[in-house]
PDBQT receptor file of N, H, CA, C and O in Angstrom, charges set to zero:
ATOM      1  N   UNK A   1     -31.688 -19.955  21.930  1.00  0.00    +0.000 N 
ATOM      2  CA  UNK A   1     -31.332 -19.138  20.757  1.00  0.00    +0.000 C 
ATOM      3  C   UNK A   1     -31.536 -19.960  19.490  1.00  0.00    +0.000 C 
ATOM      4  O   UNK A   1     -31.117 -21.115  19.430  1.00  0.00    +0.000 OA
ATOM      5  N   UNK A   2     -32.012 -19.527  18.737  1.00  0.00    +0.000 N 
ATOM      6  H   UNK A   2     -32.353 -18.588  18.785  1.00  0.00    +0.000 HD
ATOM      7  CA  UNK A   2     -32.466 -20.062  16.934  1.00  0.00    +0.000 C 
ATOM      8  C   UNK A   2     -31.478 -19.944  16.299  1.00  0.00    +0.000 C 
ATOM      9  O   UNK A   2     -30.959 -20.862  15.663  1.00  0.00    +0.000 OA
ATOM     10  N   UNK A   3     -31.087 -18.867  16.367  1.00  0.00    +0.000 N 
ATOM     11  H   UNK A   3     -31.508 -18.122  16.884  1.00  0.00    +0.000 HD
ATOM     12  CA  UNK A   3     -29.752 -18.674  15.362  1.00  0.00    +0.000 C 
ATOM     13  C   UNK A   3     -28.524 -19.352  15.620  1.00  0.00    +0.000 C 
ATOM     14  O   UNK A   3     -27.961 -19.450  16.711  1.00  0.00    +0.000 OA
ATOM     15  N   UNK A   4     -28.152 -19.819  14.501  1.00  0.00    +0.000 N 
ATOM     16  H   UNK A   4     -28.609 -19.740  13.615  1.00  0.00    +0.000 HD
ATOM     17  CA  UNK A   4     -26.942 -20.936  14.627  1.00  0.00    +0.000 C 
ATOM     18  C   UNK A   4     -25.534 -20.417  14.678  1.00  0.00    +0.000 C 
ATOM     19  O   UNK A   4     -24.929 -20.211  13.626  1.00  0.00    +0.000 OA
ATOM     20  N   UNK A   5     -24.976 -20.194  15.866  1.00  0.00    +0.000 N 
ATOM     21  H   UNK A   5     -25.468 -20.361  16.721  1.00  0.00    +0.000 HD
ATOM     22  CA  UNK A   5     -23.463 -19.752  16.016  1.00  0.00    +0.000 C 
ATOM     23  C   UNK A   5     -22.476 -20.821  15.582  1.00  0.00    +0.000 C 
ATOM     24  O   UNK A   5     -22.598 -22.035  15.419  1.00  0.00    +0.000 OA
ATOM     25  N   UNK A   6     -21.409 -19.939  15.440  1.00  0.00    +0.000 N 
ATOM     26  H   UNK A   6     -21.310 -18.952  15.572  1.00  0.00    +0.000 HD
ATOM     27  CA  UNK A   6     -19.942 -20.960  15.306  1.00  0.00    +0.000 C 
ATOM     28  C   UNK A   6     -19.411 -20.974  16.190  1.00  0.00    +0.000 C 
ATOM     29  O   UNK A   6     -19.731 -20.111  17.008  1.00  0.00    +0.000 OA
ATOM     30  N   UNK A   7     -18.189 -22.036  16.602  1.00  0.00    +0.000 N 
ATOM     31  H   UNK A   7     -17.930 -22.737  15.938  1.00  0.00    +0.000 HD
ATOM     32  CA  UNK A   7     -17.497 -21.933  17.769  1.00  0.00    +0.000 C 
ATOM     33  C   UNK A   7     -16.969 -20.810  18.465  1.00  0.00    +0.000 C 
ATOM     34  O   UNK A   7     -16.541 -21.088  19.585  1.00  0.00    +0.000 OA
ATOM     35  N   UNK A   8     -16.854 -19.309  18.027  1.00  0.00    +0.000 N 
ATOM     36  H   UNK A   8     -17.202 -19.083  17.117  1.00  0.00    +0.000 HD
ATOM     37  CA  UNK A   8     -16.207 -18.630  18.205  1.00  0.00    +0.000 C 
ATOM     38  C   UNK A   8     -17.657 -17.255  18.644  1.00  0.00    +0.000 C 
ATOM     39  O   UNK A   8     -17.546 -16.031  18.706  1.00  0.00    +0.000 OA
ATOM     40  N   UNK A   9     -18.442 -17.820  18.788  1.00  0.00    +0.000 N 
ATOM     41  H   UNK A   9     -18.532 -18.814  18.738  1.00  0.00    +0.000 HD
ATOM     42  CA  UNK A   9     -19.574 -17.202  19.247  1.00  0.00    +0.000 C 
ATOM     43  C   UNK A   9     -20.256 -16.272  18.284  1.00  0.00    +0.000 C 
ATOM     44  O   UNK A   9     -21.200 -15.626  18.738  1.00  0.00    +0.000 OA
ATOM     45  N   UNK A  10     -19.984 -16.136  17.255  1.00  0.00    +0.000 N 
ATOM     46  H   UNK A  10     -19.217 -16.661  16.886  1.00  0.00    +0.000 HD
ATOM     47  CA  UNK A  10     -20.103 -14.632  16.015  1.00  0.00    +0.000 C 
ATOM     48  C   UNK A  10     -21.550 -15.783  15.230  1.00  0.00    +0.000 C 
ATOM     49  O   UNK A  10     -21.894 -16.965  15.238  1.00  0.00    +0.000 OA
ATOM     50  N   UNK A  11     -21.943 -14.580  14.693  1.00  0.00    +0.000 N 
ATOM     51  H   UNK A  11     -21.664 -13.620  14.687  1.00  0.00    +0.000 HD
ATOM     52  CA  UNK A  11     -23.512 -15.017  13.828  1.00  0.00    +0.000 C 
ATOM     53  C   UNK A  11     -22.474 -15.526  12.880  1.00  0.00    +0.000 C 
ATOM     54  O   UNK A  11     -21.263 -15.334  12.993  1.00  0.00    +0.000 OA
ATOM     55  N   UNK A  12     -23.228 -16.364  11.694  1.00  0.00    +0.000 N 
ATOM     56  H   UNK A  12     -24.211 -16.520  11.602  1.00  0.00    +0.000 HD
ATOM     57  CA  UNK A  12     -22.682 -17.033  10.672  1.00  0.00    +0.000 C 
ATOM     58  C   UNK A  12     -23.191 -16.150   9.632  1.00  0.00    +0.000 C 
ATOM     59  O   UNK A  12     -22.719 -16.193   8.495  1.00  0.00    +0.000 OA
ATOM     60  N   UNK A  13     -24.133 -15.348   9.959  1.00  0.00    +0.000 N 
ATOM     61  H   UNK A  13     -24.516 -15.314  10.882  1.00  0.00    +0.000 HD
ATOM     62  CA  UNK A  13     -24.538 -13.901   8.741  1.00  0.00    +0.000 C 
ATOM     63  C   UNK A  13     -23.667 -13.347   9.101  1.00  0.00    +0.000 C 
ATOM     64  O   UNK A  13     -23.608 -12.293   8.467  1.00  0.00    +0.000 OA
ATOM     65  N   UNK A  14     -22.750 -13.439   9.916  1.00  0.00    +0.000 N 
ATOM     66  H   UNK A  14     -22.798 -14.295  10.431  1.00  0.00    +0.000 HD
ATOM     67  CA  UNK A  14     -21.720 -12.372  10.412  1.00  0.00    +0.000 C 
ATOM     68  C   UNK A  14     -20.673 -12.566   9.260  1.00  0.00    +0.000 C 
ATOM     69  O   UNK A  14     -20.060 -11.650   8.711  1.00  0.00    +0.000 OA
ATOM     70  N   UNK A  15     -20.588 -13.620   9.041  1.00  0.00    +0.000 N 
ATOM     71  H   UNK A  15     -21.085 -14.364   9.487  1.00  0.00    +0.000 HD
ATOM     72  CA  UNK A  15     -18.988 -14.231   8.611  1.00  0.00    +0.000 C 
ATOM     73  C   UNK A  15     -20.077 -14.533   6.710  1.00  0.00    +0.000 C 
ATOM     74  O   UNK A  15     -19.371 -15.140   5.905  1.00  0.00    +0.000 OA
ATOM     75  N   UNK A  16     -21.139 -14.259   6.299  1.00  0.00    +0.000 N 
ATOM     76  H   UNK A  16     -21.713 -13.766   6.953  1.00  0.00    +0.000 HD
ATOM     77  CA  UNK A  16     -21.621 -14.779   5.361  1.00  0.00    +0.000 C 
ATOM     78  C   UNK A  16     -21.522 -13.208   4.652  1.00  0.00    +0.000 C 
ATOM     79  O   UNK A  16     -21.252 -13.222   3.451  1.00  0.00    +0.000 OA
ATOM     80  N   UNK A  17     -21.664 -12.231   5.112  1.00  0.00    +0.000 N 
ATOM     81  H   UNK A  17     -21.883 -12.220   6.088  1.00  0.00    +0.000 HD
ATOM     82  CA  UNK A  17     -22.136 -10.777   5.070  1.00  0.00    +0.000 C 
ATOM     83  C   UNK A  17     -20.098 -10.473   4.379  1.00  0.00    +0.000 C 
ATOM     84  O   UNK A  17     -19.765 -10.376   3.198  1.00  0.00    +0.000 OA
ATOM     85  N   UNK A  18     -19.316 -10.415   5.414  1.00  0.00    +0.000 N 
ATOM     86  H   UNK A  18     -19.587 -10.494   6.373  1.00  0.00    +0.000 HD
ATOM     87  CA  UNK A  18     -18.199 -10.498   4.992  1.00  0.00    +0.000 C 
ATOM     88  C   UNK A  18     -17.784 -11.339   4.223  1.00  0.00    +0.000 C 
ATOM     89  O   UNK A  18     -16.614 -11.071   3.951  1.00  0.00    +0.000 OA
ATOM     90  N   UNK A  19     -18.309 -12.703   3.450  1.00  0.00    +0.000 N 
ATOM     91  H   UNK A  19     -19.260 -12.921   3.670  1.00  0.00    +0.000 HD
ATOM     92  CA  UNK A  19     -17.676 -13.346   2.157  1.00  0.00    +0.000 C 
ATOM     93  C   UNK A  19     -18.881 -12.163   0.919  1.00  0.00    +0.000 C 
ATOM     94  O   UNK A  19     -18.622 -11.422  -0.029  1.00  0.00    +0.000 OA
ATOM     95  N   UNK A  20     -19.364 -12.314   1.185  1.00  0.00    +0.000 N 
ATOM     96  H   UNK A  20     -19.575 -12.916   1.955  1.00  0.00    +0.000 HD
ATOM     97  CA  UNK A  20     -20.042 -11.203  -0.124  1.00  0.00    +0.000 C 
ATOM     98  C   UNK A  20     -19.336 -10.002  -0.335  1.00  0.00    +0.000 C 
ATOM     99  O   UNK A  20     -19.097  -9.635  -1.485  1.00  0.00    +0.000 OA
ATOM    100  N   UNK A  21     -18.947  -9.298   0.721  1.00  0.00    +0.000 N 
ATOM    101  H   UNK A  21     -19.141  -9.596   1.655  1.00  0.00    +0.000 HD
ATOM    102  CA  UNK A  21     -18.145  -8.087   0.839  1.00  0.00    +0.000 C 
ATOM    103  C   UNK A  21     -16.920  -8.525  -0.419  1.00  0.00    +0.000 C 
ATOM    104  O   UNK A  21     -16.483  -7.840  -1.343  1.00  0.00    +0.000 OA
ATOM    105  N   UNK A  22     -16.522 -10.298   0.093  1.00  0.00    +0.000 N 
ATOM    106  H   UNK A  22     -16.878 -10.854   0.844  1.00  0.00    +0.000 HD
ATOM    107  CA  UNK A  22     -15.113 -10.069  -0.250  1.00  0.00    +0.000 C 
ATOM    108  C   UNK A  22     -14.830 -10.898  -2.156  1.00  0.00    +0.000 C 
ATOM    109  O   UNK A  22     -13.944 -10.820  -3.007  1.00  0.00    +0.000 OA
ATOM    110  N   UNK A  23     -16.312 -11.700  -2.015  1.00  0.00    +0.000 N 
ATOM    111  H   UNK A  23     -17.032 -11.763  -1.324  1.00  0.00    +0.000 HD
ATOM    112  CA  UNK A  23     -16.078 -11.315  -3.837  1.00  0.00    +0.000 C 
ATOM    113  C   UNK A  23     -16.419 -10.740  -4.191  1.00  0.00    +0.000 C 
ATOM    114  O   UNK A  23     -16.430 -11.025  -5.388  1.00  0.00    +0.000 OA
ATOM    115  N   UNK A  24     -17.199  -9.149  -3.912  1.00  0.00    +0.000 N 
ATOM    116  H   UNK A  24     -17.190  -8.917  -2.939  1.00  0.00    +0.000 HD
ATOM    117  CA  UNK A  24     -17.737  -8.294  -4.871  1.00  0.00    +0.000 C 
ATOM    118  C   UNK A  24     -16.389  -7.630  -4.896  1.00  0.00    +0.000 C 
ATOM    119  O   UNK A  24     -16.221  -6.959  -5.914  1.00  0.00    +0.000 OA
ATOM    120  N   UNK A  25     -15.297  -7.636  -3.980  1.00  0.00    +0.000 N 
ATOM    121  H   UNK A  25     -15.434  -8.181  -3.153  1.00  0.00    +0.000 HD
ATOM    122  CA  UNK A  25     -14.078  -7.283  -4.574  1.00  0.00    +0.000 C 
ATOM    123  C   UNK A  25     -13.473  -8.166  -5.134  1.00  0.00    +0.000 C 
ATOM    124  O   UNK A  25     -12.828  -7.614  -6.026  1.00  0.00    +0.000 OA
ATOM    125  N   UNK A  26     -13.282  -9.270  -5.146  1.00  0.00    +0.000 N 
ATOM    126  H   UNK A  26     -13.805  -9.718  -4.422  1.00  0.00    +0.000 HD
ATOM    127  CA  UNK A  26     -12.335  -9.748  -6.059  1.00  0.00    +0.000 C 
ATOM    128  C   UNK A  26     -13.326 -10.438  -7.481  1.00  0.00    +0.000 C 
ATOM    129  O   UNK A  26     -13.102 -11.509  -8.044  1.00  0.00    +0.000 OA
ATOM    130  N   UNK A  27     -14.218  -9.642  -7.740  1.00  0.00    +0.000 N 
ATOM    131  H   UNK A  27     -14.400  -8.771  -7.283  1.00  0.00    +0.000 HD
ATOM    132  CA  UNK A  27     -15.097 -10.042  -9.234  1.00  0.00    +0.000 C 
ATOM    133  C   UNK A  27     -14.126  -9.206  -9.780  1.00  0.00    +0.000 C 
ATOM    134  O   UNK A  27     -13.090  -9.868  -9.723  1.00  0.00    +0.000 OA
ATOM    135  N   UNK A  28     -13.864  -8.056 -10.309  1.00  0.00    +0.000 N 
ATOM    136  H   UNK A  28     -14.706  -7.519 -10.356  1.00  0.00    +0.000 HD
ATOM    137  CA  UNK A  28     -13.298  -7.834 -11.204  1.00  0.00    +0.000 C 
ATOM    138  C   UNK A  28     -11.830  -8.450 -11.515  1.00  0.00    +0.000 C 
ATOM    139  O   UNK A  28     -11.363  -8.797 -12.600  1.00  0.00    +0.000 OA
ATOM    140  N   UNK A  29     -11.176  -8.478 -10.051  1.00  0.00    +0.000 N 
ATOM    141  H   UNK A  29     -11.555  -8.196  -9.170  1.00  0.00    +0.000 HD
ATOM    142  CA  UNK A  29     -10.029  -9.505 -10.328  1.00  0.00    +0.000 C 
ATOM    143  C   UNK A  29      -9.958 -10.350 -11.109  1.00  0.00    +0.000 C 
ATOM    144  O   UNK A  29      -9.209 -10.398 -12.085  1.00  0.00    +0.000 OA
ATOM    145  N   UNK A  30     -11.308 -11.675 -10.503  1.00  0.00    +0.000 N 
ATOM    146  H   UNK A  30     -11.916 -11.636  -9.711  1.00  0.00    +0.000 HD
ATOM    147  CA  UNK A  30     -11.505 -12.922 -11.212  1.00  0.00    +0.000 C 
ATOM    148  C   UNK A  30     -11.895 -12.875 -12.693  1.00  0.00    +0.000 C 
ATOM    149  O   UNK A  30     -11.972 -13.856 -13.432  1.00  0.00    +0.000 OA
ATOM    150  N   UNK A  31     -12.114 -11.688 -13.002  1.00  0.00    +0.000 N 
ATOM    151  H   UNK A  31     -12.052 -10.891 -12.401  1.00  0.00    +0.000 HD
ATOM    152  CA  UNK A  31     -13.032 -11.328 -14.620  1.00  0.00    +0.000 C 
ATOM    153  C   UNK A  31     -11.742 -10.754 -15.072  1.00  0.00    +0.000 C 
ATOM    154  O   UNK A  31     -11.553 -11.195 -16.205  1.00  0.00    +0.000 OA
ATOM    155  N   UNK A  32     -10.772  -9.982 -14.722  1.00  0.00    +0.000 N 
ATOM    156  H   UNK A  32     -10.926  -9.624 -13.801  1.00  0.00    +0.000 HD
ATOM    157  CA  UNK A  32      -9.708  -9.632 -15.511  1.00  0.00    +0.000 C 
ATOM    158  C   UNK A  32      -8.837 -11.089 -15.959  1.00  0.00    +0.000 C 
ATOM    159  O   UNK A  32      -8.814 -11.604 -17.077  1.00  0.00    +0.000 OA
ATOM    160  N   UNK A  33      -8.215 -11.509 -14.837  1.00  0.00    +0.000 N 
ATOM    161  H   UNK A  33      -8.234 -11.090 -13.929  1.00  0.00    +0.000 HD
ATOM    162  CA  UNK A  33      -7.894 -13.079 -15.007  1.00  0.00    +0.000 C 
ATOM    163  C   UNK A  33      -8.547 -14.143 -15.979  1.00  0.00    +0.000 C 
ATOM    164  O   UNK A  33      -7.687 -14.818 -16.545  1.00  0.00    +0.000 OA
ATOM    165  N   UNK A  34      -9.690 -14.424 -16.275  1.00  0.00    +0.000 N 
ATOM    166  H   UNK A  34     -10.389 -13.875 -15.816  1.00  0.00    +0.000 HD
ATOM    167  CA  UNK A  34     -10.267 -15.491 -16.325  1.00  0.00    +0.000 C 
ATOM    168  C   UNK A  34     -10.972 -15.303 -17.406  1.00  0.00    +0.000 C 
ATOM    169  O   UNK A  34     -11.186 -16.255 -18.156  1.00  0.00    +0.000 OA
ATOM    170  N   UNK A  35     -11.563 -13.774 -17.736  1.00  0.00    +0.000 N 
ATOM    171  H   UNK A  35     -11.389 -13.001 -17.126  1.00  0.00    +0.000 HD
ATOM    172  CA  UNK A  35     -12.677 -12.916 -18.721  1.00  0.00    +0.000 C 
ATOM    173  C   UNK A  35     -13.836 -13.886 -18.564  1.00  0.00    +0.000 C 
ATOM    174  O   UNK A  35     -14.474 -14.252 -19.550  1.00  0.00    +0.000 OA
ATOM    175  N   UNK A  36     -14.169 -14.387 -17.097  1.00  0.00    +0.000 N 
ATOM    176  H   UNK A  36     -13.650 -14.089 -16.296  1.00  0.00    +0.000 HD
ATOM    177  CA  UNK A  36     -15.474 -14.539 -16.815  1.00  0.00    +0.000 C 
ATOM    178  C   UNK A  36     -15.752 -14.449 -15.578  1.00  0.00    +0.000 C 
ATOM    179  O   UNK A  36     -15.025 -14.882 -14.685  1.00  0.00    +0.000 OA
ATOM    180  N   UNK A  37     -17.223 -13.670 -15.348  1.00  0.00    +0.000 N 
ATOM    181  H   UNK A  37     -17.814 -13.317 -16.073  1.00  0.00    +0.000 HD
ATOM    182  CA  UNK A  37     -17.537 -13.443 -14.383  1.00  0.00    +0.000 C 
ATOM    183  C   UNK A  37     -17.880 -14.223 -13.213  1.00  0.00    +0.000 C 
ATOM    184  O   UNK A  37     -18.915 -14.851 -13.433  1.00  0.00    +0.000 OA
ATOM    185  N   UNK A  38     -17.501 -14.389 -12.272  1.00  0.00    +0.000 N 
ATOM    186  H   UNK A  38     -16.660 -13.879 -12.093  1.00  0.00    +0.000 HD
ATOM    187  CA  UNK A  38     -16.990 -15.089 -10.886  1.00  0.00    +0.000 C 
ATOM    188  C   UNK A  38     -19.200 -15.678 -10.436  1.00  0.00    +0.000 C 
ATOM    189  O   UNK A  38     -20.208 -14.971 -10.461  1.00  0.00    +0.000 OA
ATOM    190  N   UNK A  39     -19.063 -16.896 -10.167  1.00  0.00    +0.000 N 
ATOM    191  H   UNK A  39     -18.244 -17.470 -10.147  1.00  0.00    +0.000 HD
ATOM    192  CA  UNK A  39     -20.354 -16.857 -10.150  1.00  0.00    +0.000 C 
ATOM    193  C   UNK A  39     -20.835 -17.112  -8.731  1.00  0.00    +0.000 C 
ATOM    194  O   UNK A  39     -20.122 -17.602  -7.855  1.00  0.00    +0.000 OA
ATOM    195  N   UNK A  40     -21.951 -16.787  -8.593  1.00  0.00    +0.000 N 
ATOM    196  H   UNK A  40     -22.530 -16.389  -9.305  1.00  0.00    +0.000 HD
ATOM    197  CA  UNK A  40     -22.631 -16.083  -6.890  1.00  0.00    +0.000 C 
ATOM    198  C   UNK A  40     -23.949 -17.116  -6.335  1.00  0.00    +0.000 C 
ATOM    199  O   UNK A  40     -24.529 -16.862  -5.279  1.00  0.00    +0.000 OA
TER     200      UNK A  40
């Protein structure tokens, strides 16, 4: 296999796919807080 797992057997696009998910929610958070946009 090519693709590089973590210990827990899951793709690392698996777990990369869900951090994008989770600052495109907390950008506006970080931009209300901070009045700058969270950088990517």
């Amino acid at each position: 296999a090519d693709e590089v797992y973590d210990p827990y057997g899951a793709p690392i696009t698996f777990f990369r796919s869900i951090g994008d998910e989770i600052n495109q929610a907390l950008d506006p958070v970080v931009t209300a807080l901070t009045g700058v946009r969270a950088p990517h």
